[in-house]
C-alpha positions as CSV (number, residue, x, y, z in Angstrom):
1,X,125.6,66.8,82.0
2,X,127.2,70.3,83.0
3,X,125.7,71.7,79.7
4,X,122.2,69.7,80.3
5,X,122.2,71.6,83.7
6,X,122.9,74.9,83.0
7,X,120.0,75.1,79.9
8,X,117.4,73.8,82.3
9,X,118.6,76.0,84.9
10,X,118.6,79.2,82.5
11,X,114.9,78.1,81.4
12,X,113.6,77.9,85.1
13,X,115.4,81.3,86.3
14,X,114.0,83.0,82.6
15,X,110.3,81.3,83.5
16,X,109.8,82.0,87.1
17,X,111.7,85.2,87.1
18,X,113.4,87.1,84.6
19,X,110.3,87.1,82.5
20,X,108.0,89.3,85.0
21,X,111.2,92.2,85.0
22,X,110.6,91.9,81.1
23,X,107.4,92.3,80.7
24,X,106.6,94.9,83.5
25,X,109.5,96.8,82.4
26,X,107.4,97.7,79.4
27,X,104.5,99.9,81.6
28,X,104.6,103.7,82.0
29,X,103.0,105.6,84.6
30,X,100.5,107.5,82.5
31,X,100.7,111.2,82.5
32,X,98.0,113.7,84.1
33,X,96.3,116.4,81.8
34,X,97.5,119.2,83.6
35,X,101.1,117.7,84.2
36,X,102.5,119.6,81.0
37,X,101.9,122.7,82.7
38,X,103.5,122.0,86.3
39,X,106.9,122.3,86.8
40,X,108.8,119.2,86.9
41,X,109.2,119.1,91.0
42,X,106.2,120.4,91.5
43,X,104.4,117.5,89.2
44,X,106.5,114.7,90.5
45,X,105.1,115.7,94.2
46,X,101.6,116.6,93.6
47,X,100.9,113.4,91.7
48,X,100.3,110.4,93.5
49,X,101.3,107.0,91.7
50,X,98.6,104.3,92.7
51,X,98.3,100.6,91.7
52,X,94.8,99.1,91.7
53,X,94.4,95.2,91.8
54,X,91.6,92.9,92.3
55,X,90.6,89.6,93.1
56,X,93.9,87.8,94.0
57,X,91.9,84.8,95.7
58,X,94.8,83.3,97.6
59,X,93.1,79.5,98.1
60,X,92.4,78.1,101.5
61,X,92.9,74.3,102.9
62,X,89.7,73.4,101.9
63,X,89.7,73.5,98.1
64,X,93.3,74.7,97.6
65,X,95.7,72.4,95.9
66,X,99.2,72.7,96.9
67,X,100.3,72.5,93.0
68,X,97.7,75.2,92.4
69,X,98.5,77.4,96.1
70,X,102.4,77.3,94.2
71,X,101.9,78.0,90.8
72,X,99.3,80.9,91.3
73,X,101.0,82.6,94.5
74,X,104.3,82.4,93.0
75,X,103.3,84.4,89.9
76,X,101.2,86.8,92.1
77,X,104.6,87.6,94.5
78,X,106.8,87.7,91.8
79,X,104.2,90.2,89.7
80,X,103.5,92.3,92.6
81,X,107.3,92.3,93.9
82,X,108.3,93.2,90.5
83,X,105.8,95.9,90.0
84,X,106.8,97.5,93.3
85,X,110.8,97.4,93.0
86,X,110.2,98.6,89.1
87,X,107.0,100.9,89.7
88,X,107.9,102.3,92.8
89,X,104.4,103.4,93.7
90,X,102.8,105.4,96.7
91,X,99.8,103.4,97.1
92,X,98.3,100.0,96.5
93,X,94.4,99.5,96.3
94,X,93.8,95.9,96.6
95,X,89.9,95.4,96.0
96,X,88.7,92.8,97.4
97,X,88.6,88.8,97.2
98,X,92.3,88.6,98.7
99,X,91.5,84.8,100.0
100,X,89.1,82.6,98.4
101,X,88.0,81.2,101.5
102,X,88.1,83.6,104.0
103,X,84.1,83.6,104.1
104,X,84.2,79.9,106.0
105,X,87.8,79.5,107.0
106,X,88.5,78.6,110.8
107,X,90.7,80.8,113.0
108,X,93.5,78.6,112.1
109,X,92.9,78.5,108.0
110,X,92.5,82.0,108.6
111,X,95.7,82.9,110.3
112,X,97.3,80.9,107.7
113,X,96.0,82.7,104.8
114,X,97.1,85.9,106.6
115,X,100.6,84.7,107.0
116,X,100.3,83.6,103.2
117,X,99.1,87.3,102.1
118,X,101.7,89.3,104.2
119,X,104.9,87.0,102.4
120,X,104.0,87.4,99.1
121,X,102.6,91.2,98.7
122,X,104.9,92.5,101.6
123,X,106.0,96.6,100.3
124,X,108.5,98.8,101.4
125,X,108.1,102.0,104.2
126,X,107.8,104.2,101.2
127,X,104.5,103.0,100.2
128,X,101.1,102.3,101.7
129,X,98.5,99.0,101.1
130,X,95.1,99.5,101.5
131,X,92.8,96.4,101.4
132,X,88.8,96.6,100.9
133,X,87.1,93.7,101.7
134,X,85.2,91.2,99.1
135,X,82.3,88.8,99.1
136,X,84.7,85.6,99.2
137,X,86.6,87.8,102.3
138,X,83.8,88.1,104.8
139,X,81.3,86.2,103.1
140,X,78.2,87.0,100.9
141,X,75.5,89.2,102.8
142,X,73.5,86.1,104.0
143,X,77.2,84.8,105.3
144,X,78.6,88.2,106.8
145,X,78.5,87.8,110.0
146,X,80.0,90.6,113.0
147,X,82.6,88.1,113.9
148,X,84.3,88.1,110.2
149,X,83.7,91.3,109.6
150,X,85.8,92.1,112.7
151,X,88.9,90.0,111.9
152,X,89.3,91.4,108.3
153,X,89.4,94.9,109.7
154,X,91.9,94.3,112.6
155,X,94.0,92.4,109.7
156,X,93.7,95.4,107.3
157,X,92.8,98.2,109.0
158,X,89.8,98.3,106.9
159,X,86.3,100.4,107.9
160,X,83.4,100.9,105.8
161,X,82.7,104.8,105.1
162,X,86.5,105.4,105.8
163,X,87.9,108.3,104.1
164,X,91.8,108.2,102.7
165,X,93.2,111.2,102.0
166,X,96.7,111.3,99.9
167,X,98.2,114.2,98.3
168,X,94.8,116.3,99.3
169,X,93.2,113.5,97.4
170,X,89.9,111.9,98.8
171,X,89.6,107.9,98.5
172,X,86.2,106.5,100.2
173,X,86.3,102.8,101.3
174,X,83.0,101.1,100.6
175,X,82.4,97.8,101.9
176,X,80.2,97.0,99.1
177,X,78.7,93.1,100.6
178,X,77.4,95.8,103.2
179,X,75.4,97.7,101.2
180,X,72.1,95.1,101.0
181,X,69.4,98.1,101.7
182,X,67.7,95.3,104.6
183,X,68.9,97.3,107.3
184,X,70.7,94.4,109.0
185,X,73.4,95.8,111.9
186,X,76.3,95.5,109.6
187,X,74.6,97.1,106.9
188,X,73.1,99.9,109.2
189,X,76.3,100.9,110.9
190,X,78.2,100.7,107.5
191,X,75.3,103.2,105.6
192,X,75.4,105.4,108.3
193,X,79.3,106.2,108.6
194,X,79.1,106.4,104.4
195,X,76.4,109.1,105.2
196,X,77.8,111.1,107.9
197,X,81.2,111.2,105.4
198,X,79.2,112.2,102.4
199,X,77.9,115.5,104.6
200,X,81.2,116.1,105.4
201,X,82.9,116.3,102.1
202,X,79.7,117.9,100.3
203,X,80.1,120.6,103.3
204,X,83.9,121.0,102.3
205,X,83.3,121.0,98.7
206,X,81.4,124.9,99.5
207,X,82.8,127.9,98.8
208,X,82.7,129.8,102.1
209,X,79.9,132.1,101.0
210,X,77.9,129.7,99.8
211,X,78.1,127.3,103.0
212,X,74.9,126.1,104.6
213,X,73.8,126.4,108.0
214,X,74.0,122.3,108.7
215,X,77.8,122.9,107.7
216,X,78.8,125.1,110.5
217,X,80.2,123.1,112.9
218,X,81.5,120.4,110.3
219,X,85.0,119.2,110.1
220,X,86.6,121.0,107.0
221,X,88.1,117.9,104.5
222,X,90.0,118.8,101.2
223,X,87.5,119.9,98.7
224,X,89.0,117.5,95.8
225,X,85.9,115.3,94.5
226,X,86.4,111.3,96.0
227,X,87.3,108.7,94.2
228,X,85.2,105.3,95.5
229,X,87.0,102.0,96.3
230,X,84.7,98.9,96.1
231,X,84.4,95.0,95.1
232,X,80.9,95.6,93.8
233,X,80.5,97.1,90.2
234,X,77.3,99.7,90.2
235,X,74.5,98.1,88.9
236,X,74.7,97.6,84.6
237,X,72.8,94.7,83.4
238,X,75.9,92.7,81.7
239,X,79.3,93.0,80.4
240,X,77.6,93.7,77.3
241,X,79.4,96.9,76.5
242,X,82.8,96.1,77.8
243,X,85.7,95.6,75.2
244,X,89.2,95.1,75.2
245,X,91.5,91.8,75.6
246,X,90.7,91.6,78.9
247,X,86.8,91.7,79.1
248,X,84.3,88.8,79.4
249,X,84.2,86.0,77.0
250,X,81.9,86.6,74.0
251,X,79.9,84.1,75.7
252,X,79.5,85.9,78.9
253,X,79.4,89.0,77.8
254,X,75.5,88.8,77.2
255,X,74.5,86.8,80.6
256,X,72.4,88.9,83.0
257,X,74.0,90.2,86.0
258,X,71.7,89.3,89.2
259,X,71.5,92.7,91.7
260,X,73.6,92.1,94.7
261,X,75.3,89.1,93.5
262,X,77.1,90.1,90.6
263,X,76.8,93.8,91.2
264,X,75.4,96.0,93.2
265,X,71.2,97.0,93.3
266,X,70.6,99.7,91.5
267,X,69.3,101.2,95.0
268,X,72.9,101.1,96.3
269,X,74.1,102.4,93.2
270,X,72.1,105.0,93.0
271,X,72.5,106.2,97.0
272,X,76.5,105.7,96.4
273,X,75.9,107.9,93.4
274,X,74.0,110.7,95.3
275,X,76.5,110.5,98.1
276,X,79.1,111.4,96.9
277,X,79.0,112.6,93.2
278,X,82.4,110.6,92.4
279,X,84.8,111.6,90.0
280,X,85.9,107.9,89.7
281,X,85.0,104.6,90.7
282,X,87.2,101.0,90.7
283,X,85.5,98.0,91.5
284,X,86.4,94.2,90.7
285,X,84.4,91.2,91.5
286,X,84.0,90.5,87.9
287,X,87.6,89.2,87.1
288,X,87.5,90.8,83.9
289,X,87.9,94.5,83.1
290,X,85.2,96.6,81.5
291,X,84.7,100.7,81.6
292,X,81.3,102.1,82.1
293,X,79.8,105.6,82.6
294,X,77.0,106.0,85.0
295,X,74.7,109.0,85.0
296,X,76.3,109.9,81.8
297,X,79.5,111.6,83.6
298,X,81.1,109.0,86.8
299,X,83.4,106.4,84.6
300,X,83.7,103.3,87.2
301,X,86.8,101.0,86.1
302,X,86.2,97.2,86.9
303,X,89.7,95.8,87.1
304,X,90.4,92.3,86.3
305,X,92.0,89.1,88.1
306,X,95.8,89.1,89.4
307,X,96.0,85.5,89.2
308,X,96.6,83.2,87.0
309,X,93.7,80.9,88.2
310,X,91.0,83.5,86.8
311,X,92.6,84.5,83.8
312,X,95.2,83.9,81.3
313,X,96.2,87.3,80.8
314,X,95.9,89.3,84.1
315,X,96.7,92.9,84.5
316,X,97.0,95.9,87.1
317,X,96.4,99.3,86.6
318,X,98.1,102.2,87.4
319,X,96.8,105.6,88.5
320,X,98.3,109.0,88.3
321,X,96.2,111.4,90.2
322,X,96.2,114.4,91.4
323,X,92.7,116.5,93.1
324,X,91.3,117.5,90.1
325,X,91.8,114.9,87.4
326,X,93.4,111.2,86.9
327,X,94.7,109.1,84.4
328,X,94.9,105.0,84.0
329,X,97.1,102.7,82.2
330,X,96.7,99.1,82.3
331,X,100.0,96.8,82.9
332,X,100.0,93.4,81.8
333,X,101.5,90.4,83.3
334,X,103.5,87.5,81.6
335,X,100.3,85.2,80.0
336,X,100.5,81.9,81.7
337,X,99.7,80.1,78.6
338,X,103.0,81.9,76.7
339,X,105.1,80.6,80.1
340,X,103.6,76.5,79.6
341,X,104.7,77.6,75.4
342,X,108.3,78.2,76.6
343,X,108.1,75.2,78.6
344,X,107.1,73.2,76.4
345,X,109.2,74.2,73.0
346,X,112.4,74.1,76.0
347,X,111.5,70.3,76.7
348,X,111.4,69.6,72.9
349,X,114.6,71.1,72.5
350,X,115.9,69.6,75.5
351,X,114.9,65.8,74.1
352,X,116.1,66.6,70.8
353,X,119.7,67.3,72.2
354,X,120.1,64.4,74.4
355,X,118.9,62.1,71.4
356,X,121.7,64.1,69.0
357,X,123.8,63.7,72.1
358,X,123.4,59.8,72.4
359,X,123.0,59.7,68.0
360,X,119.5,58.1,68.4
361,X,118.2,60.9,66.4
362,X,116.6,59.4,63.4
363,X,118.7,58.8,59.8
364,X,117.9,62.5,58.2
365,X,118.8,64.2,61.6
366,X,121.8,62.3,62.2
367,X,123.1,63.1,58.6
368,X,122.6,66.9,59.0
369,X,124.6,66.5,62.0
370,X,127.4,64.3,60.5
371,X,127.7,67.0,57.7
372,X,127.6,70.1,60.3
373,X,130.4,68.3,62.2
374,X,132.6,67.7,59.3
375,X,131.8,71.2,57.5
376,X,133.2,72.7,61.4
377,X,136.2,70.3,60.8
């Protein structure tokens, strides 16, 4: 029984735990361009190590399953705990979709999915979480409504047309469900603070003899060229062009996208573009990763699912980045069909030594053992 004990325990603690150490063990923060030519101090504190993530879609009482609501958040904490004690990064992007319901949940499902949120992807003094809000957050555009809106920001801190500056390194907070083009009052007040933001860094992006007259009395921002954070993708037609293991199912690759449903109009994507003339730009929504180039020159980085739920293989990505350039690697997290495989070939294992145990085992197994135990002898 003692033996029985101690193997299932050592399969559960491997499973739930151990495993997620293992596997994000194996990432490396990818090295900038210009890194080889810094000194090793100076590199280390110029470079800001980011993690990006998408999509975690924490369920709410309405359609979440408390099996599901376990499984799922338990691999999210333990990933995301992991990555943090093991990573050790500055900053966390989280891009939208953190609940699943959060675009019809009451005050109380609300407060609940809050609590949820803040236990399982709590982080350390040494390192800042910034959360942009998704469709399934604050609703579609004909469910956004002031009032939801509202609570998502006093919970994250979160503002359309925001400007985060690390490290003299620009990061523009879009909220992307905003950007409809009908001129409703969310949508209004959201353009408008993107616009007044894009002045100000095209004004601080001058050189001093070449600064126009409309940039006089503007607040000087570090010159380095933003990076935007959305949910939205830019407008592309499909996932057509994306590859890797984590992309869209051959099936899906080829199905239309529909403009501000799936991604963005190309009318937003085109003003966004014009803006601000971004170096980079990471979005999710899709659940599945894909890399893109728009305008021939702005690479946008869609980054797949952190759960379980919306993909077998779900990953993160990590960002070294300094003002003038950036480089990604993508970290993978345990497969949850590999975990049921270890689960399973464990239970087999497990049945086949209680039967040995108990000699029900069937005639050619019980003679192997018979001649094992008097070989030992």
């Amino acid at each position: 029984l003692l033996k029985l004990v101690c193997f299932v325990f050592s399969v559960l603690i491997f499973c739930e735990f151990l495993i997620y150490y293992v596997v994000i063990f194996q990432c490396r923060w990818p090295e900038v361009k210009g890194g080889a030519r810094m000194g090793e101090k100076e590199t280390s504190s110029s470079v800001l190590k980011a993690i990006i993530l998408a999509d975690t879609h924490l369920l709410g009482e309405i359609k979440g399953h408390w099996l599901d609501k376990l499984r799922r958040e338990w691999q999210m904490e333990r990933s995301f705990q992991t990555a943090i004690w093991l990573l050790q990064p500055d900053i966390v992007f989280i891009l939208g979709d953190v609940f699943d319901e959060g675009k019809w949940s009451s005050p109380q499902a609300w407060a609940d999915d809050v609590r949820r949120f803040r236990k399982m992807f709590k982080y350390p003094v040494s390192t800042e979480l910034v959360v942009v809000a998704g469709n399934h957050d604050i609703g579609f555009h004909y469910e956004m409504t002031a009032y939801k809106v509202n609570r998502f920001e006093k919970v994250f801190n979160f503002t359309s047309g925001k400007l985060i500056t690390r490290k003299g390194i620009n990061f523009v907070v879009v909220n992307s469900v905003a950007m409809e083009g009908d001129g409703c009052a969310v949508c209004r007040t959201s353009e408008a603070k993107l616009a007044a933001l894009s002045h100000k860094l095209n004004c601080s992006q001058q050189k001093p003899h070449h600064s126009s007259q409309g940039c006089s009395d503007v607040e000087k921002l570090p010159a380095s060229v933003p990076i935007l954070l959305q949910h939205y993708p830019l407008y592309r037609k499909s996932d057509a062009e994306c590859s890797g293991e984590d992309s869209a199912p051959p099936e899906e690759k080829n199905v239309l996208f529909k403009e501000k449903y799936d991604v963005l109009s190309q009318e937003a994507s085109q003003k966004l573009i014009w803006w601000f003339q971004p170096r980079l730009i990471l979005s999710g929504h899709t659940h599945s990763a894909c890399e893109v180039l728009h305008a021939g020159k702005i690479p946008e980085v869609s980054v797949p699912s952190f759960s379980w739920r919306n993909r077998n293989n779900p990953s993160f990505i990590m960002g070294s980045i300094t003002p003038t350039d950036f480089s990604l690697q993508k970290c993978f997290l345990p497969q949850e069909s590999r975990v049921f495989a270890m689960y399973c070939a464990a239970g087999a294992l497990l049945v086949i030594l209680i039967l040995a145990h108990f000699q029900l085992l069937t005639p050619p197994f019980y003679f192997a053992q018979r001649l094992i135990s008097k070989h030992k002898a």
